[in-house]
C-alpha positions as CSV (number, residue, x, y, z in Angstrom):
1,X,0.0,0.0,0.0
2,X,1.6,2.9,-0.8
3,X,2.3,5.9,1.9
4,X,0.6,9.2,1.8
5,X,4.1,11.1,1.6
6,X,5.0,8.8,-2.0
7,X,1.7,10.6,-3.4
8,X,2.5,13.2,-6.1
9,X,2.7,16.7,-4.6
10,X,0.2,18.1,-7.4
11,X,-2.6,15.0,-6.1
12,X,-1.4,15.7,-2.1
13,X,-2.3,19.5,-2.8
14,X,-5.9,18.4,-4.3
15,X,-6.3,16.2,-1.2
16,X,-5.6,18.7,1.4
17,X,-7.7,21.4,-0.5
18,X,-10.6,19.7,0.9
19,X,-9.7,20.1,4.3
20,X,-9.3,23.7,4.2
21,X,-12.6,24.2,5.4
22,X,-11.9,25.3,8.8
23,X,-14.1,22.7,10.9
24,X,-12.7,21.8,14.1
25,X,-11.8,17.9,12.7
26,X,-10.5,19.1,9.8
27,X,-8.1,21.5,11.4
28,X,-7.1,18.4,13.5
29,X,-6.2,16.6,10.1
30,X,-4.3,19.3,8.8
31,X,-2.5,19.7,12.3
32,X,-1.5,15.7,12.6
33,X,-0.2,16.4,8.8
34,X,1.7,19.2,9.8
35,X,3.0,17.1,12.5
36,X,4.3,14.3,10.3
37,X,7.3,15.4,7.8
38,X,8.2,18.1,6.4
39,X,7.0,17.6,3.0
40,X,3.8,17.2,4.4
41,X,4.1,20.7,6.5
42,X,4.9,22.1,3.7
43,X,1.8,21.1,1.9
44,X,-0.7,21.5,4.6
45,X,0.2,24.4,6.3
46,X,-1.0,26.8,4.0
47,X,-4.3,25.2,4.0
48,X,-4.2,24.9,8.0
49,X,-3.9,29.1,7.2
50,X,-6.8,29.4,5.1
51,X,-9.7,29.6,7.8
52,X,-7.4,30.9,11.3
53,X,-9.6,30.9,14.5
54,X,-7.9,32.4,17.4
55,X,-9.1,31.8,21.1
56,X,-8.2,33.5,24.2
57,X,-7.4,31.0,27.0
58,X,-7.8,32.5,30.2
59,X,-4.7,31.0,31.4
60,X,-2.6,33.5,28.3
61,X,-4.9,35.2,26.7
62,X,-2.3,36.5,23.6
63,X,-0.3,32.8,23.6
64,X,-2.4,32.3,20.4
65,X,-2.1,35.2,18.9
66,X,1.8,35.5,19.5
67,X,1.9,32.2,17.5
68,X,-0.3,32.8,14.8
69,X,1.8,36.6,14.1
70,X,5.7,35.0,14.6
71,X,4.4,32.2,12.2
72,X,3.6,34.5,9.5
73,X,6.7,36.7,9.9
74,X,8.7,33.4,9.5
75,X,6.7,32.0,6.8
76,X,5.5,35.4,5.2
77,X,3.8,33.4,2.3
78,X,0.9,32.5,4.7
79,X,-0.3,35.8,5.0
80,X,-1.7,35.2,1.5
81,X,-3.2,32.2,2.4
82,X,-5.2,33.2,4.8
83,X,-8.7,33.6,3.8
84,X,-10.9,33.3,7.1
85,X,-9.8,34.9,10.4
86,X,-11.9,34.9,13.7
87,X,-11.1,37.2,16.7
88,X,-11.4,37.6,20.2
89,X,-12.0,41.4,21.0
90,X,-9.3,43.9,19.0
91,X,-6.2,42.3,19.2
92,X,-4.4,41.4,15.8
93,X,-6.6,42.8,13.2
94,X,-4.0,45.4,11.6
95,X,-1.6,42.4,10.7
96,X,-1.7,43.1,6.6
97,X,-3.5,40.1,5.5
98,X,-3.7,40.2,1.4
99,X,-5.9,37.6,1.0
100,X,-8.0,37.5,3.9
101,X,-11.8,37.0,2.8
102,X,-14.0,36.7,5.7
103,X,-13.4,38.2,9.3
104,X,-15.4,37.1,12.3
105,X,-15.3,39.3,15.5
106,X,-16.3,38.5,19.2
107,X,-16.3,42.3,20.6
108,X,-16.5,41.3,24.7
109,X,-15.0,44.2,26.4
110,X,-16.2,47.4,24.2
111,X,-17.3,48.8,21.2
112,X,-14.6,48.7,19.0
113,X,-14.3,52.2,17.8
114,X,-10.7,53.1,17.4
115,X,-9.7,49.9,16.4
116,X,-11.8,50.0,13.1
117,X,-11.1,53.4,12.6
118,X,-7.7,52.3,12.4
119,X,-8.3,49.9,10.1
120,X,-10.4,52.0,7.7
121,X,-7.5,54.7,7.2
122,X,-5.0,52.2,7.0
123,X,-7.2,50.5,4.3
124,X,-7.2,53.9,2.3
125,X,-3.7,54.3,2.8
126,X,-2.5,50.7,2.0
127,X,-5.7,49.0,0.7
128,X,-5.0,46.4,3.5
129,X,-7.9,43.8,3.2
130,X,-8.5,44.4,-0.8
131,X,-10.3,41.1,-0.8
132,X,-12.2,41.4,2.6
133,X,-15.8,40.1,1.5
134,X,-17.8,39.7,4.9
135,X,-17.3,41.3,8.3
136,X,-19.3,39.4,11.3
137,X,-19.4,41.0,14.3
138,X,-21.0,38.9,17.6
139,X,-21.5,41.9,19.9
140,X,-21.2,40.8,23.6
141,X,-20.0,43.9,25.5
142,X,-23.9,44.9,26.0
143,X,-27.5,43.6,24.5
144,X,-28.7,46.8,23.0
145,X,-28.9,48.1,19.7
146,X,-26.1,48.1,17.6
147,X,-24.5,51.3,16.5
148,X,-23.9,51.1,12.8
149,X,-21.4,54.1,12.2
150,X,-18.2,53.0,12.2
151,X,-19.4,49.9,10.1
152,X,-20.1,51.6,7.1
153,X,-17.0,52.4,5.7
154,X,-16.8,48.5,5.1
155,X,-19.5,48.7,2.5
156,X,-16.5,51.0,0.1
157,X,-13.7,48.2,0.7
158,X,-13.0,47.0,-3.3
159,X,-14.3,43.4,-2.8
160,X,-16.9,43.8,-0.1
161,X,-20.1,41.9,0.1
162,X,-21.6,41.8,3.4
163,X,-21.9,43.2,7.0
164,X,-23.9,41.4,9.8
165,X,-24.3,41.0,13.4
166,X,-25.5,38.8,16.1
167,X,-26.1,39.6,20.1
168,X,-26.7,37.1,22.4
169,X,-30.6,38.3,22.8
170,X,-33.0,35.4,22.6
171,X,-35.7,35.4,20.3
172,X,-39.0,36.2,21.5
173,X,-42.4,35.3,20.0
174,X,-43.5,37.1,16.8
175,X,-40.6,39.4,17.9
176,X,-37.7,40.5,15.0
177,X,-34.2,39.1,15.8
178,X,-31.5,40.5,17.3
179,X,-29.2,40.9,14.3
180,X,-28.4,43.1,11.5
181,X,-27.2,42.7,7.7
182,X,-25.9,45.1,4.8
183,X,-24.7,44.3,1.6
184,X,-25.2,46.9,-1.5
185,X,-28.7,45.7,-2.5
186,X,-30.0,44.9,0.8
187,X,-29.9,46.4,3.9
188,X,-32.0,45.1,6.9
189,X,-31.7,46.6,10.2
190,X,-33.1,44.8,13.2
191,X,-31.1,45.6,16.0
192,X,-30.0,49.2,15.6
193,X,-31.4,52.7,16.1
194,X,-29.3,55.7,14.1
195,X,-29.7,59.5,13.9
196,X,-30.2,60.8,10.2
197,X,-26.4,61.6,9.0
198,X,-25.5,57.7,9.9
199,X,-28.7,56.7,7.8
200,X,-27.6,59.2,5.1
201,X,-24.1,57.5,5.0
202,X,-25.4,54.3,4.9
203,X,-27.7,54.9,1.9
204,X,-24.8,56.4,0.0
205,X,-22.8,53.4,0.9
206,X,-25.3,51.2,-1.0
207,X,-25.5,52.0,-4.6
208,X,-27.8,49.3,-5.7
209,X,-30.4,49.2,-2.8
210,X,-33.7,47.1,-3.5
211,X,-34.7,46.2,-0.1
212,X,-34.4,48.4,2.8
213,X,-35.8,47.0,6.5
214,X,-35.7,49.4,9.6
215,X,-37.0,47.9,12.5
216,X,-36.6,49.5,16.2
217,X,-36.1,46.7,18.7
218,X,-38.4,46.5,21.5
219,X,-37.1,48.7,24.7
220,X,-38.3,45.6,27.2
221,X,-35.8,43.1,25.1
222,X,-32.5,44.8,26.2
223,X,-31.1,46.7,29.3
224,X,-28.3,49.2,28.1
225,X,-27.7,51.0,25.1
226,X,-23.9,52.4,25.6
227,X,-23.4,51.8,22.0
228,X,-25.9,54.2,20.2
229,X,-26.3,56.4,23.6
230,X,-28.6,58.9,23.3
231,X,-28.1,59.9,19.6
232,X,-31.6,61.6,18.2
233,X,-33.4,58.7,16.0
234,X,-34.4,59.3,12.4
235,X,-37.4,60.6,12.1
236,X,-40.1,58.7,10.0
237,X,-40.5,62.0,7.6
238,X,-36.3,62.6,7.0
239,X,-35.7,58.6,6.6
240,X,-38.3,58.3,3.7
241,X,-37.5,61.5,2.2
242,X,-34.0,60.4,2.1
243,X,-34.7,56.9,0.8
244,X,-36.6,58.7,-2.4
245,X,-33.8,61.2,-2.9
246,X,-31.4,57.7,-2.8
247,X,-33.0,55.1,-4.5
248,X,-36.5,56.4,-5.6
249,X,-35.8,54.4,-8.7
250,X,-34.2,51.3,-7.2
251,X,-36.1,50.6,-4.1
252,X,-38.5,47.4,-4.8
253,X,-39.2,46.5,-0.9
254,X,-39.7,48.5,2.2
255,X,-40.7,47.5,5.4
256,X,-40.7,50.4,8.2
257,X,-41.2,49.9,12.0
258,X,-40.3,52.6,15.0
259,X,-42.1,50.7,16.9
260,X,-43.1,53.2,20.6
261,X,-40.8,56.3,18.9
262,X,-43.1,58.9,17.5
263,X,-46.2,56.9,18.4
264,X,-49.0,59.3,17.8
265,X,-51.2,58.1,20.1
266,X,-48.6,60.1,22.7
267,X,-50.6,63.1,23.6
268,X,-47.4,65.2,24.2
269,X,-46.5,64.7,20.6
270,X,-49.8,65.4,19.2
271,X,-49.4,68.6,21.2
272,X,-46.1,69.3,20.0
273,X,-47.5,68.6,16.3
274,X,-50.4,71.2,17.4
275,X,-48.6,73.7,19.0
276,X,-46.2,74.0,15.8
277,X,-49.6,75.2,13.7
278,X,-48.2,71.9,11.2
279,X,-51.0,69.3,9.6
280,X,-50.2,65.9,10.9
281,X,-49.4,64.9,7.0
282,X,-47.0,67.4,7.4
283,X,-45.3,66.8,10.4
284,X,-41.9,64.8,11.4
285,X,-43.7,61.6,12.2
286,X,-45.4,60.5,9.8
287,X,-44.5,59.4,6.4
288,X,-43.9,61.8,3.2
289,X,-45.7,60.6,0.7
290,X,-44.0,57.7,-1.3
291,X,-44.9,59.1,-4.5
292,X,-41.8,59.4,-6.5
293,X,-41.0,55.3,-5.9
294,X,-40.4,54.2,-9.3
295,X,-40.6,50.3,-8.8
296,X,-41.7,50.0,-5.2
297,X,-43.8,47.0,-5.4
298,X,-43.9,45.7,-1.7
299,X,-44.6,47.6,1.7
300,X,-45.2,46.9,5.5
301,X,-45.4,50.2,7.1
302,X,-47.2,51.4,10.3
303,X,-51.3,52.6,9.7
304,X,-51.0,55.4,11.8
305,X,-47.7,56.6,9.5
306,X,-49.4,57.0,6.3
307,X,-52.3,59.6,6.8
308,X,-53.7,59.9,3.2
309,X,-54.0,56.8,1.3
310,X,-53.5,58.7,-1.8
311,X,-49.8,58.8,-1.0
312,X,-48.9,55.5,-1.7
313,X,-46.9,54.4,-5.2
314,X,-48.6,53.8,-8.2
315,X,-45.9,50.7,-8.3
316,X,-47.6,48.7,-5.5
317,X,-48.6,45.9,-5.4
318,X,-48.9,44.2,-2.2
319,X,-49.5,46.8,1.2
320,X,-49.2,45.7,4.6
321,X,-50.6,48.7,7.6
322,X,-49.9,47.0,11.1
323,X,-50.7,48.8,14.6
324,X,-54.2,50.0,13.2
325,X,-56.1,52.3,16.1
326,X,-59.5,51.4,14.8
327,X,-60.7,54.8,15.8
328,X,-58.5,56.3,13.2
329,X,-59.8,54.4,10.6
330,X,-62.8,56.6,9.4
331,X,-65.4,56.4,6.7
332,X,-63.1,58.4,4.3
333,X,-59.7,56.1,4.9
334,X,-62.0,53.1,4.4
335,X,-63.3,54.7,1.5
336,X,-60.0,55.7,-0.1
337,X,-58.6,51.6,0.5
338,X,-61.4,50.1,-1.5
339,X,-60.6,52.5,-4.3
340,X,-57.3,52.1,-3.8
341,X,-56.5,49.9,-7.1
342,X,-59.0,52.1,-9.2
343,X,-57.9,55.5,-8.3
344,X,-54.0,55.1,-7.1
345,X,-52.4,52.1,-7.3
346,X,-53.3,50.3,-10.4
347,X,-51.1,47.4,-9.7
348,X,-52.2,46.6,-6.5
349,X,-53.1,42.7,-5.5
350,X,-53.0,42.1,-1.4
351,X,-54.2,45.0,1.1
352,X,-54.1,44.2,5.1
353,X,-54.8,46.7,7.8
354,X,-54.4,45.0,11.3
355,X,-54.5,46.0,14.6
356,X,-55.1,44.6,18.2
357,X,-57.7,45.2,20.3
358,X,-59.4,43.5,23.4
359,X,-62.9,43.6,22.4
360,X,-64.7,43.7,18.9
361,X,-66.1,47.6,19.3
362,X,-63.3,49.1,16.4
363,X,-64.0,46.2,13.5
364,X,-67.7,46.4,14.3
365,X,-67.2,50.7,13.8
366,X,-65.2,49.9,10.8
367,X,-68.7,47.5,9.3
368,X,-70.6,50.2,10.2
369,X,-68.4,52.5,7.4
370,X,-68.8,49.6,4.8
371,X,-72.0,49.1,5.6
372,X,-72.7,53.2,4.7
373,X,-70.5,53.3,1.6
374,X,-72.7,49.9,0.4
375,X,-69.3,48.1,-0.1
376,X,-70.0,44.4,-0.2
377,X,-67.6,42.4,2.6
378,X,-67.6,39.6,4.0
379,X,-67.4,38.8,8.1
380,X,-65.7,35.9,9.6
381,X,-67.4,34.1,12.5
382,X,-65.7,35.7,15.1
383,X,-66.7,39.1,13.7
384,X,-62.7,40.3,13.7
385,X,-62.2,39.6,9.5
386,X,-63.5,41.6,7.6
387,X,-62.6,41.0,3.4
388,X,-63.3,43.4,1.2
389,X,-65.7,42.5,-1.9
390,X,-65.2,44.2,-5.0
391,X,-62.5,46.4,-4.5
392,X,-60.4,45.0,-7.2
393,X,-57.9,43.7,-4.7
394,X,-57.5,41.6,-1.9
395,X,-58.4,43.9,1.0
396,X,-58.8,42.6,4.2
397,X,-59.0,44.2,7.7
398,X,-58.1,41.8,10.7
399,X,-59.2,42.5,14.7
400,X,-56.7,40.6,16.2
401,X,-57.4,40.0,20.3
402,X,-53.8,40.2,22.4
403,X,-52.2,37.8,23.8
404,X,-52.1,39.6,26.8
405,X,-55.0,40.3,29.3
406,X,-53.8,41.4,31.7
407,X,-53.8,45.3,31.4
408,X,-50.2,45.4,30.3
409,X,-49.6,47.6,26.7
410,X,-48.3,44.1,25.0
411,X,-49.9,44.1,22.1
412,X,-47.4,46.9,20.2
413,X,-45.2,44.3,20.6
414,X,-46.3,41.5,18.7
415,X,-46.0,41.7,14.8
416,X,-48.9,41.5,12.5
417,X,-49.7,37.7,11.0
418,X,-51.9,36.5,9.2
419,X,-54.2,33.7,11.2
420,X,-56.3,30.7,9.8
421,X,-59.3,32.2,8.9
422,X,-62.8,31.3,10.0
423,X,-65.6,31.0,8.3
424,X,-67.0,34.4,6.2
425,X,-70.5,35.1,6.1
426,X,-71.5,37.9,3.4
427,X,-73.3,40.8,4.9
């Protein structure tokens, strides 16, 4: 039988290319191989190089690290072979790294601001990292929000793909979760709250942007927020107005939530909105209207958010209004959604509105508008589904009941789903 070392160096390298896959087995593979002869060090080194995980034993937390560096001074030709690199916290990152692919970073102590500062003018400088294509960060220093800022400049590296983040916040039911991800079509922001310029930055950092999610996390689902402080959010009006100005022509999928910020059900608000002598449709917090959207085809926005119906693109074609206050939904709102397809949107297929509310009073005000405007709908058994005959589009209006009785304000919390429907009965 013959030995692995009288193998053809040309077949050994094909062998060991499979390996290089940075699994803990395999590294123990390449290690034993390292660990045999010479030849074979030579061989399966570099692919020992290619995905580089680097711990911090408690015992001596930089004994890894100092190997890893006085390897690669030695045997500078594995800097280019190294294609994955994992860190703990800040420490080794600037090593120049031609090759290096994807970097995955464990931030435990603090957010690390100077260090990728650093890195960022070093990479204008030197163009260190000219094939860096994903940047994880696992943020463990805090459970808030992540701050987004010094993250951007990643998006302008040459070979750059994608940005995302993970905290160790566990998921709750029909709750968003805790991470974050950008790349230049696509940028879908669970777990962060920024002020206008970073959202500006970011938007000019992504020149092909189709989808763009902002979601506000829940303030119950974390206890600090060091990171982002006490930075003013973006307010609903600025953030849509500088999504048009953007990528009015681009933009296929929106999906807006600020969750308790700007709620207008807060009467110090509506005072505020008063006192300034603005219309509400004018105002800061509420949505611009979304016009100038060339392509914009699918949208889950907030009810309260979007005052006149009339606003929305002539592009859409599937709407989704969550957190409806029943009250708010007049006769002339109604009226304006069942004409929606004939007078606005020509496009349009699916219409929700949904909302949460302990008993059936607001759906049974809503029939009552139907019922006035002689719109043909149907009722589920339950009285809380109400689907819209006619209209030219699927147009339904859900009641749902919270999950929570017990006087708390849950229901804001819980995202809008679509249940199994009961039976309809026409009215």
């Amino acid at each position: 039988m013959a030995k692995l070392a009288d193998l053809s160096n040309e077949l050994l390298l094909n062998i060991v290319s499979y390996l290089a896959t940075g699994d803990d087995i395999d590294v123990k593979t390449l290690l034993n191989l390292c660990r045999t002869s010479r030849l074979l060090l030579d061989i399966a080194q570099p692919a020992l190089y290619t995905c580089v995980r680097i711990a911090e034993p408690a015992a001596d937390p930089l004994k890894p690290l100092k190997i890893f560096l006085r390897t690669l001074m030695e045997r500078p030709s594995l800097t280019k072979a190294t294609q994955e690199l994992a860190l703990i916290n800040d420490r080794g990152i600037r090593y120049e790294l031609p090759n290096l692919q994807h970097l995955r970073f464990t931030a435990q102590i603090e957010q690390p601001r100077a260090l990728l500062q650093s890195v960022h003018q070093l990479q204008t400088d030197s163009s260190i990292l000219p094939k860096l294509k994903t940047f994880h960060l696992h943020k463990k220093y805090e459970d808030g929000p992540v701050d987004i800022e010094d993250y951007i400049p990643f998006m302008r590296y040459p070979s750059f793909e994608e940005f995302s983040t993970e905290s160790d916040v566990p998921d709750i039911l029909g709750g968003s979760r805790a991470i974050n991800t950008l790349t230049h079509s696509t940028v879908e922001l669970l777990w962060c709250m920024a002020a206008l310029p970073t959202m500006s930055r970011l938007l000019d950092a992504c020149p092909r942007l189709t989808l763009f999610e902002f979601v506000i996390p829940d303030q119950s689902r974390y206890r600090w927020q060091s990171d982002v402080g006490y930075q003013p959010l973006v307010a609903p009006r600025d953030l849509v107005t500088t999504l048009l100005e953007t990528h009015g022509h681009s933009l296929k999928t929106l999906h807006l939530d600020f969750h308790h910020f700007y709620g207008l059900s807060d009467l110090e608000l509506r005072e505020e909105v008063e006192d300034s002598g603005q219309r509400l449709e004018d105002c800061d917090y509420t949505y611009p209207s979304f016009r100038g959207f060339e392509n914009l085809t699918r949208m889950t926005i907030e009810f309260e958010k979007l005052v006149k119906v009339r606003d929305l693109p002539a592009s859409l074609e599937s709407l989704n209004l969550y957190f409806c206050h029943f009250a708010d939904l007049d006769k002339e709102y109604l009226s304006d959604l069942i004409r929606l397809k004939e007078t606005w949107c020509p496009v349009i297929e699916y219409v929700t509105v949904s909302g949460w509310e302990k008993t059936n009073e607001g759906i049974t005000t809503v029939r009552e508008h139907a019922r006035s405007l002689n719109a043909p709908v149907q009722v589920s058994a339950d009285g809380r589904t109400l689907t819209f005959l006619g209209a030219g589009s699927h147009l339904q209006i859900q009641s749902h009941e919270p999950l929570f009785s017990d006087g708390s304000d849950h229901e804001d919390d819980m995202e809008m789903n679509e249940e199994e429907e009961e039976p309809l009965a026409l009215e």
